[in-house]
C-alpha positions as CSV (number, residue, x, y, z in Angstrom):
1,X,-4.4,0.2,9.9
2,X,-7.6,1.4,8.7
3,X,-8.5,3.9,11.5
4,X,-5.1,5.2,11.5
5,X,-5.5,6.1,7.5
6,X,-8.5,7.9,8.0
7,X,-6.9,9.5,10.6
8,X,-4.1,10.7,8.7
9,X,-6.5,11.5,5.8
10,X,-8.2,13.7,8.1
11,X,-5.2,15.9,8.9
12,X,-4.5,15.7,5.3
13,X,-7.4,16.4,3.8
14,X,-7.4,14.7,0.6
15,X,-7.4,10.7,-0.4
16,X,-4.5,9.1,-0.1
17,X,-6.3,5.7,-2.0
18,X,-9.4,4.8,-4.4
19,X,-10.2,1.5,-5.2
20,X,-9.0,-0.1,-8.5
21,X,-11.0,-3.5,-9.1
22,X,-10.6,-5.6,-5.5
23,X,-7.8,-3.8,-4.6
24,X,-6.2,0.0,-3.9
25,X,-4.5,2.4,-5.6
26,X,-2.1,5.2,-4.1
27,X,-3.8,8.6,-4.8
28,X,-1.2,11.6,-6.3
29,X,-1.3,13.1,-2.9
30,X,0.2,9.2,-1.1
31,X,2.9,9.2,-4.1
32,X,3.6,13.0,-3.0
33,X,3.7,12.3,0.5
34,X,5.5,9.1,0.3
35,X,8.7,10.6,-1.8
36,X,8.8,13.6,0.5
37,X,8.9,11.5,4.0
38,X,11.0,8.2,2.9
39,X,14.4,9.4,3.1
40,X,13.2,10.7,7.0
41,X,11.4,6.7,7.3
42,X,14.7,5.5,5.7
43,X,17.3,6.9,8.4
44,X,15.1,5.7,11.3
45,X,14.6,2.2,9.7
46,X,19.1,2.2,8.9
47,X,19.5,3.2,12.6
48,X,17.4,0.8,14.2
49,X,18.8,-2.2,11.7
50,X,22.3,-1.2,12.5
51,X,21.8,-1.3,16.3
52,X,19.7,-4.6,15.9
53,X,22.5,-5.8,13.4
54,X,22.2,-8.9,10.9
55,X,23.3,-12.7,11.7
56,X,22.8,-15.1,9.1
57,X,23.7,-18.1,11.5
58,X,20.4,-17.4,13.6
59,X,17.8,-15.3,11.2
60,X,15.1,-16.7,9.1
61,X,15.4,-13.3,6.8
62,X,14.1,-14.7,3.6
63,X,15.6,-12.2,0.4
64,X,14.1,-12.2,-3.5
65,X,15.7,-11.8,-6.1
66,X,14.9,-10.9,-9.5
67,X,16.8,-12.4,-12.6
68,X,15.9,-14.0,-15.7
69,X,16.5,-17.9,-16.7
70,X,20.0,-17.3,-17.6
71,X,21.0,-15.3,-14.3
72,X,19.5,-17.8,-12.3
73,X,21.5,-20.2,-14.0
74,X,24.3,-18.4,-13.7
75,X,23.9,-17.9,-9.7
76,X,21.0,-19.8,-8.1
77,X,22.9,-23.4,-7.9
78,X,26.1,-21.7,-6.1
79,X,23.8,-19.4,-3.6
80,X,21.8,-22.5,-2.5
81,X,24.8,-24.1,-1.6
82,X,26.2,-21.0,0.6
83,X,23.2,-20.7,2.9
84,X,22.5,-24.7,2.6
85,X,23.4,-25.1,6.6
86,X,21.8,-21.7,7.2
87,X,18.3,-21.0,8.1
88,X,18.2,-17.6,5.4
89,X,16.3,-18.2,2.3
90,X,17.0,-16.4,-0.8
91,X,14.1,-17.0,-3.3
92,X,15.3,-16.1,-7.4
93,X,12.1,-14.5,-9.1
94,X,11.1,-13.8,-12.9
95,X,11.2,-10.4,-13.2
96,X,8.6,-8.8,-15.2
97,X,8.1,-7.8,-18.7
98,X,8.3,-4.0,-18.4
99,X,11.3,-2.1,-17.0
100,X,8.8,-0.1,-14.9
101,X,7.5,-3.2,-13.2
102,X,10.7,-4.1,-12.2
103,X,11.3,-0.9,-10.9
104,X,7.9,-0.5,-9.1
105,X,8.7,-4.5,-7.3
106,X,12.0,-2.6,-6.0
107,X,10.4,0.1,-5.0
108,X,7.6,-1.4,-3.3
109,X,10.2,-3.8,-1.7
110,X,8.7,-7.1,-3.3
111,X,12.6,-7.8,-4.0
112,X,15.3,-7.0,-2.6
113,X,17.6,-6.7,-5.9
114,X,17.8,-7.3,-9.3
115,X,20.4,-9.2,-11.5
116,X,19.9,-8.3,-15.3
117,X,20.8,-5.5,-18.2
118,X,20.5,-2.4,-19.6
119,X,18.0,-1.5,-16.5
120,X,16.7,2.2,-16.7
121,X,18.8,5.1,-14.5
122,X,16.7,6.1,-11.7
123,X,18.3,8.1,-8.4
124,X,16.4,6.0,-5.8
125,X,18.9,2.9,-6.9
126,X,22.5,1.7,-6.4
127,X,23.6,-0.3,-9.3
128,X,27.4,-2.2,-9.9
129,X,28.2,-4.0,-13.0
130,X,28.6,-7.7,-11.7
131,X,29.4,-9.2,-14.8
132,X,30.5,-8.9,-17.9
133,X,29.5,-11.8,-20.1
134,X,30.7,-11.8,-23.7
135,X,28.2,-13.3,-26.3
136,X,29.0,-16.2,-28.9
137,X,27.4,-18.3,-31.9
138,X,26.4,-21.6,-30.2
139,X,26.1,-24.2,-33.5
140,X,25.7,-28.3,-33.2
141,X,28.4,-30.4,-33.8
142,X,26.6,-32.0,-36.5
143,X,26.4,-28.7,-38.1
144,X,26.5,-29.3,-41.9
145,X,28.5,-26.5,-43.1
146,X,30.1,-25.4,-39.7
147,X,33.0,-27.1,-38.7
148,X,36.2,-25.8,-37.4
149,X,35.6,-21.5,-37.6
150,X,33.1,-19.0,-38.6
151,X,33.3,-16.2,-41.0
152,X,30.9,-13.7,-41.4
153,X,29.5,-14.7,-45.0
154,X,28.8,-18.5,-43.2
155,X,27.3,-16.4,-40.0
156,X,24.9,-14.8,-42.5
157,X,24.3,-17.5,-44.8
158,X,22.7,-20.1,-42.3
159,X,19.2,-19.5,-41.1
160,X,18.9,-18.5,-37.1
161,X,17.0,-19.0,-33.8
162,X,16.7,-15.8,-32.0
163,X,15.3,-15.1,-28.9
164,X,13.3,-11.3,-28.5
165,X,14.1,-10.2,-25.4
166,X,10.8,-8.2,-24.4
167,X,11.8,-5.6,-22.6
168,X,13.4,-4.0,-25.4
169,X,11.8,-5.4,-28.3
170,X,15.3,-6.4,-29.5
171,X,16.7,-9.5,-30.4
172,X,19.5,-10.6,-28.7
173,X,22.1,-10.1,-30.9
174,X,20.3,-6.8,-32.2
175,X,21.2,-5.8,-28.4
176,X,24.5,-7.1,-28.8
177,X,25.9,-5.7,-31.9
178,X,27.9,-2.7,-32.6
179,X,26.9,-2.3,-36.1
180,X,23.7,-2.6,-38.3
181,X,23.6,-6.6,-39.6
182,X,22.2,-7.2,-42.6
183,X,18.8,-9.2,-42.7
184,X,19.2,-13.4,-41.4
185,X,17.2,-15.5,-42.5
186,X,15.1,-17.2,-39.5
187,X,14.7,-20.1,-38.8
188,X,12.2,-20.1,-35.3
189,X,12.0,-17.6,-32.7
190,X,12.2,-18.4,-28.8
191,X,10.9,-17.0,-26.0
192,X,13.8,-18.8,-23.8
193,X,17.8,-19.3,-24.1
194,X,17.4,-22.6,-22.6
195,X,15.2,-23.3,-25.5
196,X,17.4,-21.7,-28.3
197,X,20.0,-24.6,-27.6
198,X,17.9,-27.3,-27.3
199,X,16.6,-26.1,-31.0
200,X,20.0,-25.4,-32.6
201,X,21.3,-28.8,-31.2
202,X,18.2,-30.7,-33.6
203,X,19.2,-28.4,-36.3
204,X,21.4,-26.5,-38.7
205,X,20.2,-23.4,-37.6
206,X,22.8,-21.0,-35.6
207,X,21.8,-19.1,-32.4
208,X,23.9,-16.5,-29.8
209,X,24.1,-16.8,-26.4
210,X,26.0,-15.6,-23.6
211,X,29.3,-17.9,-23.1
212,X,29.2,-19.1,-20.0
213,X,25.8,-20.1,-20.1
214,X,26.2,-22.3,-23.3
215,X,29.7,-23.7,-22.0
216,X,27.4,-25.0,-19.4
217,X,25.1,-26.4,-21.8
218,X,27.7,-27.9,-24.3
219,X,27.8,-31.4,-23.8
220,X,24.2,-32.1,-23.0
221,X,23.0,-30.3,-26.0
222,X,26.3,-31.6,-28.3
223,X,27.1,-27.9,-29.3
224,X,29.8,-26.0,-30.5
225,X,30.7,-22.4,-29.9
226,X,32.2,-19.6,-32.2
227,X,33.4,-16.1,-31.7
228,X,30.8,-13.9,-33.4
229,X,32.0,-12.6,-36.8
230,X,31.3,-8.9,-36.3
231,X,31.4,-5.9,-33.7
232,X,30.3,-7.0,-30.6
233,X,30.2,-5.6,-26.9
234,X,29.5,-7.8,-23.7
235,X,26.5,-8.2,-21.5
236,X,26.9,-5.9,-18.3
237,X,25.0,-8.2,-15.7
238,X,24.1,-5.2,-13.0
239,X,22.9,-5.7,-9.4
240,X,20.3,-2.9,-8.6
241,X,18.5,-2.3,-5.2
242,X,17.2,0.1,-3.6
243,X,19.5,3.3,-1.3
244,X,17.7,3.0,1.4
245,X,19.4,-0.1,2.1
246,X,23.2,0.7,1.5
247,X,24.2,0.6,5.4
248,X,21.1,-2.5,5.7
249,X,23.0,-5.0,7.7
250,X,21.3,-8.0,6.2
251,X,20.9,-6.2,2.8
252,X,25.0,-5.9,2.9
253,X,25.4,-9.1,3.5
254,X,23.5,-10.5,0.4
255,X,25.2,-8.0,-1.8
256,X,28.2,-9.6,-0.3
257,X,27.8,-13.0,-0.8
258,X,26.6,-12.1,-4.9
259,X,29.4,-10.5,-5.0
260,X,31.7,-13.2,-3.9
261,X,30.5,-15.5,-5.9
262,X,30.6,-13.5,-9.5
263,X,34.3,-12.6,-8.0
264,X,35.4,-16.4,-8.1
């Protein structure tokens, strides 16, 4: 690999990598090169994985994907059980903190999609909305104050868990809402959803959450969940990868099975 970069640096004439630290960095002229020759390197790889084609009976293809705690959740248990009997492994990831991490990972082919929201446009990447998950007020059944609704003078009047989602520098509801809320008194802050309920469930503080994700959490953490008493709009869950891989054989069929799955 090393002779053959030299060689091609030779015709080139330039760098195409310097060292950072122990390891290398792609040089302006590799970027260059790179986004000018991978639609040509992407044709020949689609032709020769459509003629090889993509069984998931016999291969040991192992796919990542990257989603957050709640996606996971959402997806992971259900996955493991379709592939159970078959030798393809599909490995869920953290993504990272910065949207263009996540992008470089795609990019760079360290995953093979990713499951989350509000992901930045970009013309390399297919994206579908998978989801649509509407948010709601998760509150413990011991809850003081809170019994059997929630109007928005309660809603502002108890103190709240939030979780910053760091991406955005948002809260979650901030992300959520379709009007400006007036200042809520807090009562911690979380770096987890999983974490929010297991907080509001020891407390009277409130929290938000998607639904589905606290239904599932309901009766081990003894919550209840309300409506949210002001504008809201839903979570659009997408599934990102990269266009290279739209006629992918074994790509297809892992969009395929997601898809099945959000679909039932």
């Amino acid at each position: 690999m090393s002779n053959a970069i030299t060689r091609f640096k030779g015709v080139i004439g330039e760098e195409l990598f310097v060292r950072a630290g122990r390891n290398i960095k792609p040089t302006a002229m590799a970027n260059y090169l790179y986004e000018q020759l991978n639609d040509s390197f992407s044709n020949i790889e689609n032709t020769i994985s459509g003629l090889q084609g993509f069984d998931p009976v016999t291969s040991e293809r192992q796919f990542v994907i990257l989603a957050n705690d709640v996606i996971a959740h959402m997806l992971q248990r259900r996955l493991d059980d379709m592939v159970k009997d078959l030798p393809v492994e599909i490995i869920f990831r953290e993504p990272p903190d910065f949207d263009n991490e996540i992008i470089e990972m795609l990019n760079l082919e360290q995953a093979d999609v990713v499951i989350d929201i509000g992901l930045p446009k970009d013309n390399r990447f297919e994206r579908v909305v998978i989801m649509k998950e509407p948010p709601v007020c998760v509150v413990s059944n011991k809850h003081p104050r809170i019994e059997q609704s929630l109007s928005r003078v309660q809603y502002f009047a108890e103190r709240h868990i939030l979780v910053t989602l760091r991406r955005f520098n948002l809260t979650a509801v901030d992300l959520i809402s379709e009007e400006v809320l007036p200042s809520r008194k807090l009562h911690s802050s979380k770096s987890s959803m999983l974490s929010l309920l297991a907080a509001v469930s020891t407390s009277d503080a409130i929290g938000v959450s998607p639904k589905s994700y606290a239904s599932d959490f309901c009766e081990l953490f003894n919550l209840k969940l309300f409506p949210l008493p002001f504008k809201t709009k839903t979570l659009d869950i997408e599934m990102v990868w990269k266009k290279k891989h739209n006629r992918n054989p074994a790509h297809i069929w892992l969009r395929e099975q997601i898809l099945l799955l959000v679909d039932n």
